[in-house]
N, C-alpha and C positions, 0 to 999 in steps of 0.2 A: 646228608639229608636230615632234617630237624623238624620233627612234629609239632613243636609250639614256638610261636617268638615272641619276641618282648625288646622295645626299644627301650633304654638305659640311659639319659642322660649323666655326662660326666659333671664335675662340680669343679669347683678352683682348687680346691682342697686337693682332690686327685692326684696334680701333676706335682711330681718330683723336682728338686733342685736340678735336675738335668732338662726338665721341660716336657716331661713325657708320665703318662699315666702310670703311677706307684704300681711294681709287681702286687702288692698286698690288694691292691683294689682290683684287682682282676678274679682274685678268691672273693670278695666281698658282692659282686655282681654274681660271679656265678651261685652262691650261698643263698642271694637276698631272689635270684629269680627261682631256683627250685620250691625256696619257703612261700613265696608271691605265689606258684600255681599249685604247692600241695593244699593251700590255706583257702584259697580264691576256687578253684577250679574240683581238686579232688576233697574237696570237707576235710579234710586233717583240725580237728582242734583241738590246737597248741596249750590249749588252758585246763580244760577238764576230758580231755580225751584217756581212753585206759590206754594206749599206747603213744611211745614218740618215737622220734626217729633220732640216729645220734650218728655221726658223722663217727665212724673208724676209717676213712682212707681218703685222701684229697689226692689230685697232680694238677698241673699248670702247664705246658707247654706255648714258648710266650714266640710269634712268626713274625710280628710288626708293632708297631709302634704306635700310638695314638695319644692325643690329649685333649685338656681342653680347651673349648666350649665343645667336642665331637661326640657327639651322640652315639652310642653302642648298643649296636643289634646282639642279642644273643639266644642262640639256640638252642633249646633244650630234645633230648631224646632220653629214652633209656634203652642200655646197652643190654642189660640183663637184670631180670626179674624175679629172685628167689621167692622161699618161704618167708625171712623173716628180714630178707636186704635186696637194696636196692641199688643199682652204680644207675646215675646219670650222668650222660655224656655234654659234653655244651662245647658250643663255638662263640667266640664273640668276633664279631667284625665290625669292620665302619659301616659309617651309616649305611651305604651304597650295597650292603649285604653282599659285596663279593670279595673284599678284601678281609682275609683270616689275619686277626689281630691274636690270637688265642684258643686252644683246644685246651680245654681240661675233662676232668670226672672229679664226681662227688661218691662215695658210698656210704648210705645210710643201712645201718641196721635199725630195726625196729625193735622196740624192747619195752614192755612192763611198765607202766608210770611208775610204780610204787616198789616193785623186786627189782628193776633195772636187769630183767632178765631177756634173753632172746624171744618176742613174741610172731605168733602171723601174724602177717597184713591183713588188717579187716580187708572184707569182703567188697564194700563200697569204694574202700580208696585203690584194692590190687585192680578193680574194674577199672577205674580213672589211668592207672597207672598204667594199664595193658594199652590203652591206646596211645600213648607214646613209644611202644615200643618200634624201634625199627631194627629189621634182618636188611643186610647190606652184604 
């Protein structure tokens, strides 16, 4: 179950010498849709904000196959919501939203613009961020 989605179109570029979407564009989607709803939806600013978020842990778990011109549903949730880090969970499927192309997580820590130190999550983005949360 996934609190937010976001269709994905694939590009030419995508598909591998085998015919099928690049493992590395599967980290690229899940990357570009967590930065698209912290940026778009919970106010995270990338520019002059006193905190960022910096990616310490990625996985991929790759179930099927897809390419292009196949549009990609992906699903975003958060699996757990510390003080100063985040994991987001994501599904990518075809377009059809039933067919699992892809389970990964992302984990952001949040930290310091300027010490690159461990900071909280403002107060406005952990609210944004609570409502992704799903217990399963």
């Amino acid at each position: 179950m996934y609190a937010h989605w976001e269709t994905v179109p694939t590009r030419w570029k995508d598909n591998d010498v085998y015919g099928h979407m690049n493992n590395a564009v599967h980290y690229s989607l899940m990357d570009t849709v967590i930065n698209t709803w912290l940026i778009r939806t919970a106010g995270l600013d990338i520019h002059g904000g006193d905190v960022i978020g910096l990616c310490v842990e990625s996985h991929c778990l790759y179930k099927a196959s897809i390419s292009f011109p196949e549009a990609v549903r992906v699903g975003l949730r958060i699996g757990r919501l510390g003080r100063s880090s985040v994991r987001y969970e994501l599904g990518l499927f075809r377009e059809d939203g039933e067919t699992v192309v892809a389970e990964g997580h992302f984990v952001h820590v949040f930290v310091d613009r300027e010490s690159r130190r461990p900071a909280e999550i403002p107060a406005p983005l952990r609210a944004a961020m609570q409502k992704l949360v799903i217990d399963e």
